[in-house]
C-alpha positions in Angstrom: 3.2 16.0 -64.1 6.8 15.6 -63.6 9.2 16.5 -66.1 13.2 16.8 -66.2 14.0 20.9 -67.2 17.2 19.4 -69.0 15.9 16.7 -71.3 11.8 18.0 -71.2 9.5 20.2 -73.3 11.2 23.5 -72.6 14.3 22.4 -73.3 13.3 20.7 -76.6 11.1 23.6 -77.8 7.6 21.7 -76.9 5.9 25.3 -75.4 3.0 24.4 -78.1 2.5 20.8 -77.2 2.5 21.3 -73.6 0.0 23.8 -74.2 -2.1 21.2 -76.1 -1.5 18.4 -73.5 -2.7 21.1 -70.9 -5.6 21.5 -72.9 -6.5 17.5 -73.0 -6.3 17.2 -69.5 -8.5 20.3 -68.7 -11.0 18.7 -70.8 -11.1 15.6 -69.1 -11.5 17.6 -65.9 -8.4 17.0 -64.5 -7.0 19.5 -62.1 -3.3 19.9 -63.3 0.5 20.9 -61.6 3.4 21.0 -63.0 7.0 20.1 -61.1 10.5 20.0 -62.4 12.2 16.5 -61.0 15.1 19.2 -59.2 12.2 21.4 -57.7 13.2 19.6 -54.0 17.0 18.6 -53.6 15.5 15.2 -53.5 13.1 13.7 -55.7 11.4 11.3 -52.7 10.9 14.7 -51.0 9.1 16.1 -53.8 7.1 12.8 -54.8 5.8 11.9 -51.4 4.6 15.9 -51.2 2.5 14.9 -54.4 1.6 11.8 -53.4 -0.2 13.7 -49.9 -1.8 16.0 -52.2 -3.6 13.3 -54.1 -4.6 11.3 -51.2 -6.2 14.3 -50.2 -9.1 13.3 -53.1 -11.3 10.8 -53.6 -10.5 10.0 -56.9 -6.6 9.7 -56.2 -5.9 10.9 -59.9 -2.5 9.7 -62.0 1.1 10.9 -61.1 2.7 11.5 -64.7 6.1 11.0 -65.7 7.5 13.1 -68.9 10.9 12.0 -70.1 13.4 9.6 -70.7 14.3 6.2 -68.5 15.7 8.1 -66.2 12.8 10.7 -64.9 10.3 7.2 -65.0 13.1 5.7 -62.9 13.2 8.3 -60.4 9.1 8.9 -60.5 8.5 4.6 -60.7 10.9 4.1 -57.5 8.4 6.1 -55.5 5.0 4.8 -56.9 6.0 1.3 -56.1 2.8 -0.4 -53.9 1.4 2.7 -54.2 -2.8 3.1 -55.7 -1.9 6.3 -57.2 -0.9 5.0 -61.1 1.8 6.3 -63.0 1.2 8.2 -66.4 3.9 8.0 -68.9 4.6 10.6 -71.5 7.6 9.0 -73.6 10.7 11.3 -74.5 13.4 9.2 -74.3 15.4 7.7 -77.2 14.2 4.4 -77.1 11.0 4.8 -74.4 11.2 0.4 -74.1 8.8 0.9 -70.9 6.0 2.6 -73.4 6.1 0.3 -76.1 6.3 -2.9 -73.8 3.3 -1.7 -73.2 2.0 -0.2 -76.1 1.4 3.5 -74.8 1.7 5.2 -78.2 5.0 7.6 -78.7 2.8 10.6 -80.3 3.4 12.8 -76.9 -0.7 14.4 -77.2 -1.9 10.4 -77.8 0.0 9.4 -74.9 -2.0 12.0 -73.1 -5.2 10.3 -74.1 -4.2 7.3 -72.4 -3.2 8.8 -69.4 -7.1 10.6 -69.5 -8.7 7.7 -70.4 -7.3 4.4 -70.0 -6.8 2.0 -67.4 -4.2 1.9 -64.3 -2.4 -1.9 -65.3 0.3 -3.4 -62.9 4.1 -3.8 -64.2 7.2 -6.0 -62.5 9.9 -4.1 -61.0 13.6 -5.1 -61.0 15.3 -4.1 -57.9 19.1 -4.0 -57.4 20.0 -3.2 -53.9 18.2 0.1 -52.8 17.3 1.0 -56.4 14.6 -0.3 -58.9 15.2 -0.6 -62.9 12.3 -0.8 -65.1 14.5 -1.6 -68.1 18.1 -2.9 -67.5 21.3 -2.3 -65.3 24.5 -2.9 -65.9 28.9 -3.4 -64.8 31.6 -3.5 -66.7 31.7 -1.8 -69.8 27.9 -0.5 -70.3 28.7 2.1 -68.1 31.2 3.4 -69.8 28.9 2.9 -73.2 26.8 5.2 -71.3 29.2 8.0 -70.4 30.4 7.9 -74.0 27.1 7.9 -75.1 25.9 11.4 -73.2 29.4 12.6 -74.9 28.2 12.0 -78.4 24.3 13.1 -77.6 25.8 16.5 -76.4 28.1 17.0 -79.9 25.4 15.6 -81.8 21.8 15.2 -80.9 20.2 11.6 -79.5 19.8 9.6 -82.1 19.7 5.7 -81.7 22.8 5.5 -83.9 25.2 7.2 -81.3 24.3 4.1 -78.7 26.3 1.6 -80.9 28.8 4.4 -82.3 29.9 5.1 -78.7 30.1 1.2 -77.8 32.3 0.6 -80.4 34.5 3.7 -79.4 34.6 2.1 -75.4 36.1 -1.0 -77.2 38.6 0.8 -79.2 39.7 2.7 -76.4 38.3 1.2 -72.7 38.1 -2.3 -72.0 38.0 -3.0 -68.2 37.4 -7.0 -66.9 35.4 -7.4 -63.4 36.6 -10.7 -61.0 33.1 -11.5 -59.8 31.2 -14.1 -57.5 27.9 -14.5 -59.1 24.7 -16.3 -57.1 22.1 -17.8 -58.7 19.3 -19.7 -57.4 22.2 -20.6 -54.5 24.8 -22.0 -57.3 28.2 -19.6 -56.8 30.2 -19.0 -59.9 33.7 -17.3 -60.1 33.9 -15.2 -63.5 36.2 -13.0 -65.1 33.9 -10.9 -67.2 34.0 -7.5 -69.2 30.0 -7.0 -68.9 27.4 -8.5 -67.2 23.9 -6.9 -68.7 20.5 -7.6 -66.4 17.2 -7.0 -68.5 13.6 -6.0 -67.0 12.0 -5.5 -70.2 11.1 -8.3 -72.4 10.5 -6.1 -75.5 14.6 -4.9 -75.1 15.5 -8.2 -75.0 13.5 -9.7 -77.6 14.7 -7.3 -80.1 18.2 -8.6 -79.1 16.7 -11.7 -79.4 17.8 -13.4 -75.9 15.5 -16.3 -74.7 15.7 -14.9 -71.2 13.1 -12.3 -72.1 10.4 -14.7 -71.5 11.8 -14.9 -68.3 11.7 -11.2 -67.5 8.2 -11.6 -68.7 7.5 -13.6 -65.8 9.3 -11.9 -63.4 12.2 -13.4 -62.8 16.1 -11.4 -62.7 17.2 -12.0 -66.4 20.9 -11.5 -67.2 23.5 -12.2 -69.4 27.5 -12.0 -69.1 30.4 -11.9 -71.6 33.3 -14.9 -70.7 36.1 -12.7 -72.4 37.4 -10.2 -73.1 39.5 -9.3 -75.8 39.2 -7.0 -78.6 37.8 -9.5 -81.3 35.1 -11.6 -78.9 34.5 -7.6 -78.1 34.3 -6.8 -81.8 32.1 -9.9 -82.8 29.9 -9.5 -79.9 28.7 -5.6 -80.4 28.2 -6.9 -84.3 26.0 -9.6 -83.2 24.6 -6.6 -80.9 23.7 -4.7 -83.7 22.5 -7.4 -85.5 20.2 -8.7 -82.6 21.5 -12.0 -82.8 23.5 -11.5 -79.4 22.3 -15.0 -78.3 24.4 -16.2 -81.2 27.3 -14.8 -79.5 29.6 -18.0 -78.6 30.7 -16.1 -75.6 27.8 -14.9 -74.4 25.9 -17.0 -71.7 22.6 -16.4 -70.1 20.6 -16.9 -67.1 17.8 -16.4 -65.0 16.1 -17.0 -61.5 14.4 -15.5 -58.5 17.2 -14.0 -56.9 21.0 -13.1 -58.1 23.6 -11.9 -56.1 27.2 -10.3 -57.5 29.8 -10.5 -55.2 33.0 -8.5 -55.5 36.6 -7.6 -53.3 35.5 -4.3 -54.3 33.5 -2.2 -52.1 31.7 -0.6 -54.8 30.7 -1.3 -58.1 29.5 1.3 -60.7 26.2 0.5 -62.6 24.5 1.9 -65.4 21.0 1.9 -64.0 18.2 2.7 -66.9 20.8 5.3 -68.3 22.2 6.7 -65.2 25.3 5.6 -63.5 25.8 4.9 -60.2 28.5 4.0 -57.4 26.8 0.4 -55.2 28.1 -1.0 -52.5 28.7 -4.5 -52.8 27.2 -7.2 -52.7 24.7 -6.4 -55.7 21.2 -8.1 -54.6 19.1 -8.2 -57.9 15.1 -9.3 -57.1 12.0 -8.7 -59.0 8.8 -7.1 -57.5 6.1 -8.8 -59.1 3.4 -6.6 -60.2 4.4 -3.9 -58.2 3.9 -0.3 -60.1 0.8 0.8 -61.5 0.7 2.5 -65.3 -2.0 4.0 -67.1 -2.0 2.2 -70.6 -4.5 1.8 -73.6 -7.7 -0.5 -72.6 -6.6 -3.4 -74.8 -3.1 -3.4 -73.2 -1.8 -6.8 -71.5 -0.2 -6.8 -67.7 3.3 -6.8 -68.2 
């Protein structure tokens, strides 16, 4: 099991539930270790050490992932291709990536699966060098973000800070990007405040965007803003909020095999499944069609 020391059980008090997950596994005769994701200064280093250790077996076991999107992130970029299936033990805010695929949110049930379910392949959006299982994102997400860990620190996580802090990035920070977008070799110029790219078809459905059928079947799925001033700003977080974004007038969507954002910049930053990152440009987005393995409940669909 992986875990993050900052956002995982110790941090949160969960001393008695790990003990009881511990005890689940033991049952099901699982041989168990436990790493911090900053044990090794480089979480490829330390994943590709576990990875030796169970190919050592015969039965190559599950690689588990405890946290939030951004320890799955980090564990999922490294299990891509791979036989060894990733367990997921959801303690993250929203945890879209376990309900897409309907591993339960009770941490000691979520065990269970991981015991005693089946290993079920998942699409993977790429972006360059790095992978998103859920969305990633320019203009002013990133900042949503940063605002976002502000408010979490002050005042716990709670779903309710996500739109408090995006409403406080458009009273205070509104930033436009000059952008060349490619898709499906068409080239369009745009002058946009946020371009959002979804992996997860549950995250967009609940915002109600027709392209999550499209993530559904693996293709890039995105949507950008056409303006940017205060009230289209205003309107369109409402309709956010609402999940009736695809209402928004002046939000467009799209879709396809393979997108490319093209900027004068040399980098770009991009919230990545919660984290945010400096990319060199140009942004290649791709999807990896059933790609990473994850344990889920026996009655579970491929997603």
């Amino acid at each position: 099991m992986i875990y993050n020391e900052k956002s995982g059980f110790h941090a949160n008090n969960h001393d008695e539930v790990y003990e009881q997950l511990m005890t689940i596994w033991t049952e099901h005769e699982f041989e168990i270790q436990v790493f911090d994701i900053a044990s090794e200064p480089n979480v490829a280093t330390l994943i590709q050490k576990i990875i030796k250790r169970h190919e050592a077996y015969d039965d190559h076991g599950v690689i588990v992932a405890a946290g939030g999107d951004g320890t799955l992130n980090a564990v999922a970029a490294q299990l891509i291709n791979q036989k060894i299936p990733m367990g997921i033990l959801p303690l993250g805010t929203f945890n879209y990536v376990a309900r897409v695929l309907d591993i339960p949110l009770d941490i000691l049930k979520a065990a269970e699966v991981i015991a005693t379910g089946q290993a079920r392949s998942s699409h993977v959006a790429r972006i360059n060098d790095h992978v998103y299982l859920n969305n990633a994102s320019l203009g002013l997400y990133p900042l949503f973000i940063k605002k976002r860990e502000i408010y979490n620190q002050k005042f716990g996580r709670f779903p309710f800070n996500a739109y408090t802090s995006g409403l406080d990035v458009l009273i205070r920070d509104r930033k436009e990007l000059k952008l060349e977008i490619d898709v499906e070799g068409k080239s369009y110029a745009v002058k946009t405040p946020l371009i959002f790219f979804g992996n997860n078809q549950l995250q967009l459905e609940e915002m109600n965007l027709k392209i999550a059928k499209a993530a559904e079947l693996g293709e890039v799925a995105g949507v950008i803003m056409a303006k940017s001033d205060k009230i289209t700003l205003f309107k369109t977080l409402y309709k956010l909020i609402r999940g009736q974004l695809e209402k928004a007038t002046e939000v467009h969507s799209f879709s396809g095999d393979r997108v490319t954002v093209k900027s004068k910049k040399k980098t770009l930053t991009v919230a990545i499944d919660g984290e945010i990152v400096e990319m060199n440009t140009p942004l290649n987005f791709y999807v990896e069609k059933n790609a990473l393995n994850i344990m889920v409940p026996h009655d579970s669909a491929s997603v």
